[in-house]
Each structure stands twice: as structure tokens, then as C-alpha cells.
C-alpha positions in Angstrom: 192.3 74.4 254.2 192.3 71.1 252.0 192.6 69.2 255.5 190.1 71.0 257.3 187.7 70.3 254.0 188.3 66.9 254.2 187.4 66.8 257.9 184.4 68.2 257.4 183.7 66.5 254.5 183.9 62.9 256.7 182.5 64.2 259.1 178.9 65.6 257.3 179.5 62.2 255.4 178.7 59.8 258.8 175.8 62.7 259.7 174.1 62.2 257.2 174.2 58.7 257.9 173.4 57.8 261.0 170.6 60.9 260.8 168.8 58.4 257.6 166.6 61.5 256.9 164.3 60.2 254.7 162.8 61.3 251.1 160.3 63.2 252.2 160.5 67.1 253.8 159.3 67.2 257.6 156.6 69.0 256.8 155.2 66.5 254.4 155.0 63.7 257.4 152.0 63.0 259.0 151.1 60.2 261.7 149.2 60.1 264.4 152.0 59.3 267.0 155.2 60.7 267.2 157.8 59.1 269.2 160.9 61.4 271.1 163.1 59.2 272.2 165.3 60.9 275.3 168.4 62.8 273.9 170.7 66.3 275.4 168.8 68.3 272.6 166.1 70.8 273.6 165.7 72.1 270.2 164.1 68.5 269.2 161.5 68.9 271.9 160.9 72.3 269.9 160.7 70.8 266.8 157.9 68.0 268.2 156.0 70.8 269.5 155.7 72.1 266.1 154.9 68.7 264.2 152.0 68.7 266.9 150.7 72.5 266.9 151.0 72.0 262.7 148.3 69.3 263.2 151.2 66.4 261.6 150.5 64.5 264.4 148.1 64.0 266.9 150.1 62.5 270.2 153.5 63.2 271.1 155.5 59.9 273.1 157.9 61.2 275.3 160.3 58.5 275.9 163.4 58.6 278.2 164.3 57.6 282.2 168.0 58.9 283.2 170.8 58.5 280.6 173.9 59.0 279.9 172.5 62.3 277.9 170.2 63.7 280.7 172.9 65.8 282.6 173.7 67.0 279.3 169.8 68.0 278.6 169.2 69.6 282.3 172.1 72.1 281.2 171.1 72.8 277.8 167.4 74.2 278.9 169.1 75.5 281.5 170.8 78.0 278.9 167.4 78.8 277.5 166.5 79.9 281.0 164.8 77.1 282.1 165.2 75.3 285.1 164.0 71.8 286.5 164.8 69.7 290.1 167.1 67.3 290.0 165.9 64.0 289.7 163.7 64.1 286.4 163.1 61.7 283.8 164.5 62.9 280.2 160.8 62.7 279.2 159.7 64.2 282.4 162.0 67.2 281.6 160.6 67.3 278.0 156.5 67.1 279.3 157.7 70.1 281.5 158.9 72.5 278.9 156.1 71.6 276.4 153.4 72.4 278.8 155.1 75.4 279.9 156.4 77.2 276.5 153.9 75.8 274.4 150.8 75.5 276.8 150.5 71.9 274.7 147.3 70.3 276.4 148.3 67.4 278.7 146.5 64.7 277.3 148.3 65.3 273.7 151.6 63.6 276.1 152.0 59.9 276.9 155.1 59.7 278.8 157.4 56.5 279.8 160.1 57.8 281.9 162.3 54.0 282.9 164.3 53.4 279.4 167.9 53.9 279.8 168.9 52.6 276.3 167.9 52.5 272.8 166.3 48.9 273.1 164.1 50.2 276.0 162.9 52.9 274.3 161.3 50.4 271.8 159.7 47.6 273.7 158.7 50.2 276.3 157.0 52.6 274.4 155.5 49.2 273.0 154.3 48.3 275.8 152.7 51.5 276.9 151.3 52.3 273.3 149.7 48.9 273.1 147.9 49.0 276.8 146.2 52.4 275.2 144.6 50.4 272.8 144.7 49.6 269.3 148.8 50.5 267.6 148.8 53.5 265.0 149.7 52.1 262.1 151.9 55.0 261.6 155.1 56.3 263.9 157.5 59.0 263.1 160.1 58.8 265.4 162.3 61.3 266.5 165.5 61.1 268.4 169.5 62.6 268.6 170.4 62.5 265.0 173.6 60.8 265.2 171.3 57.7 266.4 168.7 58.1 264.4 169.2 55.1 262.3 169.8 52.9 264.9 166.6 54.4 266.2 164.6 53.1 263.8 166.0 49.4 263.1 166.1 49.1 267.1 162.3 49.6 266.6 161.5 47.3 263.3 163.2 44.8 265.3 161.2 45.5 268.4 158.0 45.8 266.8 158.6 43.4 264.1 155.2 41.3 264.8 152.7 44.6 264.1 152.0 46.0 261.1 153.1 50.0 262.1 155.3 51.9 259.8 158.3 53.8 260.6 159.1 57.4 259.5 162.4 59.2 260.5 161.6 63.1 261.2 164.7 64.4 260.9 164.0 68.1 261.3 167.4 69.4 262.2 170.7 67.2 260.0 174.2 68.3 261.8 176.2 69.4 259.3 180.2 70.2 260.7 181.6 73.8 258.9 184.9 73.8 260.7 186.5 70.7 263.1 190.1 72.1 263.8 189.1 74.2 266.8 186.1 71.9 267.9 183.2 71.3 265.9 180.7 73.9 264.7 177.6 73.4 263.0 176.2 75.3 260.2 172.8 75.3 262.3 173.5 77.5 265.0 170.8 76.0 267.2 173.1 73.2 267.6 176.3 74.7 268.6 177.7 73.9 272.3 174.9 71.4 272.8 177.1 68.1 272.8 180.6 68.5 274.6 183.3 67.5 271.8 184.2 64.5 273.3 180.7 63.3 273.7 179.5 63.8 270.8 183.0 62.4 269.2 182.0 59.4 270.9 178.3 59.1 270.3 179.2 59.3 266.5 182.0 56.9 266.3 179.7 54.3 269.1 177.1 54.0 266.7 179.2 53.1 263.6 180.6 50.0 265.8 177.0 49.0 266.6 175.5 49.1 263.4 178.6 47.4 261.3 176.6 43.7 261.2 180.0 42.1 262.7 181.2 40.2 266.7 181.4 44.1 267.9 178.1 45.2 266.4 174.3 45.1 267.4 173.7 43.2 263.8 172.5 39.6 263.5 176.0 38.9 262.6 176.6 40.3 266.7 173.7 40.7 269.4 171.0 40.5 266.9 169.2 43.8 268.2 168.8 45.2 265.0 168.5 43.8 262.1 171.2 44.0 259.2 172.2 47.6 258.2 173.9 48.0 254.8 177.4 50.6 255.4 178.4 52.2 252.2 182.2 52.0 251.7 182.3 56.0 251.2 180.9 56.0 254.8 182.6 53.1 256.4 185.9 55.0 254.8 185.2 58.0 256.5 184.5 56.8 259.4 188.2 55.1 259.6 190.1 58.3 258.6 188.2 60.3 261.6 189.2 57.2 264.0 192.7 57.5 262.6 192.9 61.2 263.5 190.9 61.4 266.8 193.4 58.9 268.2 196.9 60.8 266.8 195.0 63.9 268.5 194.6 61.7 271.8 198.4 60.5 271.9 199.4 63.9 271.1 197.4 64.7 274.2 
């Protein structure tokens, strides 16, 4: 069980991390745009609803074309019993379930359905938020946890010549309670939502693109974000997990 602890320990260790909640509770945020960058993760879209039917914010962005997540996101509505044609956007998918389950009025959305990666997500929800008219000077951004930090420097960096403030609303922070026999979540909404090996591989991507080095997305690498401090604690964690995901793999 001391193992398993450990494991867990790491694991909740880079979560909490990568998710950079910030100081404040959820509910405490308020902005009038809210940005949902396109992720697998229905219960986000949920969780936008509410900031906008709890009057937090006043305009939800859907953000998102086709991904690497969107297959993943047409299955997981699919086990809530909803069902959409092939073919979609990740934001189109998104506007479709808010208008349906909770009869959000249409002109509360602004969608832009062609990013495919983090850096699109910022300079074309830019570009669409700027052609409406005057910025907010307020954003809380919303997107997968395990990038939400990159989220949010890919957007500084993006936006870096306006004067708009960004808030992480981190609603929902995975936190691992057993990794022997795949991982499980102590929020059950979150369970069999990201296939092992892709969410394995989303958490250990983003600790190679925000470490400010040749490999990373740093000014020290393709200067797409600006300079993101690791703690050792984390950057520590992260190698032990490596370590072990790869004796798993050769065992394999």
C-alpha cells in the first residue's frame, strides 16, 4: 500500500499542477466571457452552463474544430445518452448539448469551430472576440485540467498586447485514489472519461512542453509560452511516474 500511496501521491502532485486552480473558489469568479477551450470532457460543458445560468458570466466561447480529443468527446455524451452526426466541431458538439439540456439562449454562445491546438485556441478566439467589438477586460478560461496551465500562458502569450486578465476556472481538480489497476478519481464524474493511455500521455506531454528547455514550448524552446517556473517536488514526480510507466511498457 506504501507504493500504491506514493503513486497516487505523484500523481495528484502533477494534477494539481498542470490544473493551476487559482486562489479563489469557482463560485467567487465573475467575467463577462468565459472561454471552453475543446477537450473529451462533457462534465466541463456542464460546469460552463452553470457559471452562465449563476449569472458569473455573461457569454460562453466555445472553442474547438476536430482534435485529437473529439472522438473521445462524441463517446463520452454518448454515455449520457446523447447522440450527435459525425462530422462536428468540439464546439459544435458543445453549442448542441447546451441548447438542448440547458435550453441556454443562442446568442449567450459565440462559437469558433477550426482550432486544432492549444495556440489556435488563443489567437482564434482572439480574432473572433476582437471582430465583436471592444475585448472584455476579463476572461476565465476553462479547458481539460491537465492543460490548464498551458492554457493560460498559451493565452498571455497570445494576447500579450491587450490589457484582458486571465482567470483559471477550475471547477473540477482530478485527484488519482488508486493507479495499480488503472486510474480512478476521487470525483466520480470523471471516471472512464480519458482512456489510461491517453490521459497517461496528455499528463506526461505537457510536463515536456512547459519545462522552459530545446524540447519545451518555453522561450528557452519555441517561445509559445512564456517561461513557466517547475517546482522540483513536481518535476521529481513527474520522473518517478516516467520511470514506472516505461518498466510497465517493457514488461508489456
Amino acid at each position: 500500500m506504501t507504493g500504491e500511496r506514493s503513486r497516487n501521491a505523484d500523481w495528484n502532485c502533477l494534477l494539481d499542477f498542470l490544473a493551476d486552480p487559482g486562489p479563489q473558489e469557482c463560485s467567487e469568479l465573475k467575467a463577462p466571457t468565459l472561454i471552453l477551450a475543446g477537450n473529451c470532457l462533457p462534465v466541463l460543458v456542464d460546469e460552463a452552463a452553470k457559471a452562465y445560468l449563476n449569472q458569473q458570466v455573461e457569454q460562453i466561447v466555445l472553442v474547438g474544430g476536430i482534435g485529437h480529443a473529439t472522438k473521445y468527446l462524441y463517446k463520452n455524451f454518448e454515455k449520457q445518452g446523447f447522440l450527435f452526426e459525425q462530422g462536428l466541431s468540439e464546439s459544435e458538439i458543445c453549442a448542441r448539448y447546451l441548447l438542448e439540456k440547458y435550453e441556454l439562449p443562442k446568442q449567450a454562445l459565440l462559437l469558433e469551430t477550426e482550432s486544432t491546438n492549444c495556440g489556435e485556441n488563443a489567437s482564434f478566439s482572439y480574432k473572433l472576440l476582437k471582430a465583436q467589438g471592444p475585448l472584455p477586460e476579463r476572461v476565465l478560461l476553462m479547458n481539460d485540467p491537465t492543460l490548464q496551465r498551458r492554457t493560460k500562458a498559451t493565452f498571455e502569450k497570445e494576447w500579450n498586447n491587450e490589457s484582458v486578465l486571465f482567470y483559471n476556472y477550475v471547477p473540477i481538480l482530478p485527484q488519482v485514489t488508486e493507479s495499480t489497476k488503472g486510474l480512478n478519481f476521487s470525483d466520480q464524474r470523471l471516471n472512464d472519461l480519458w482512456p489510461s493511455d491517453y490521459f497517461q500521455a496528455l499528463v506526461f506531454g505537457e510536463m515536456v512542453r512547459l519545462k522552459d528547455d530545446a524540447q519545451g514550448y518555453g522561450p528557452n524552446g519555441t517561445g509559445f509560452i512564456g517561461h513557466v517556473d517547475i517546482p522540483d517536488e513536481v518535476w521529481s514526480a513527474y520522473l518517478r511516474l516516467l520511470a514506472m510507466n516505461e518498466k510497465v511498457s517493457l514488461k508489456r
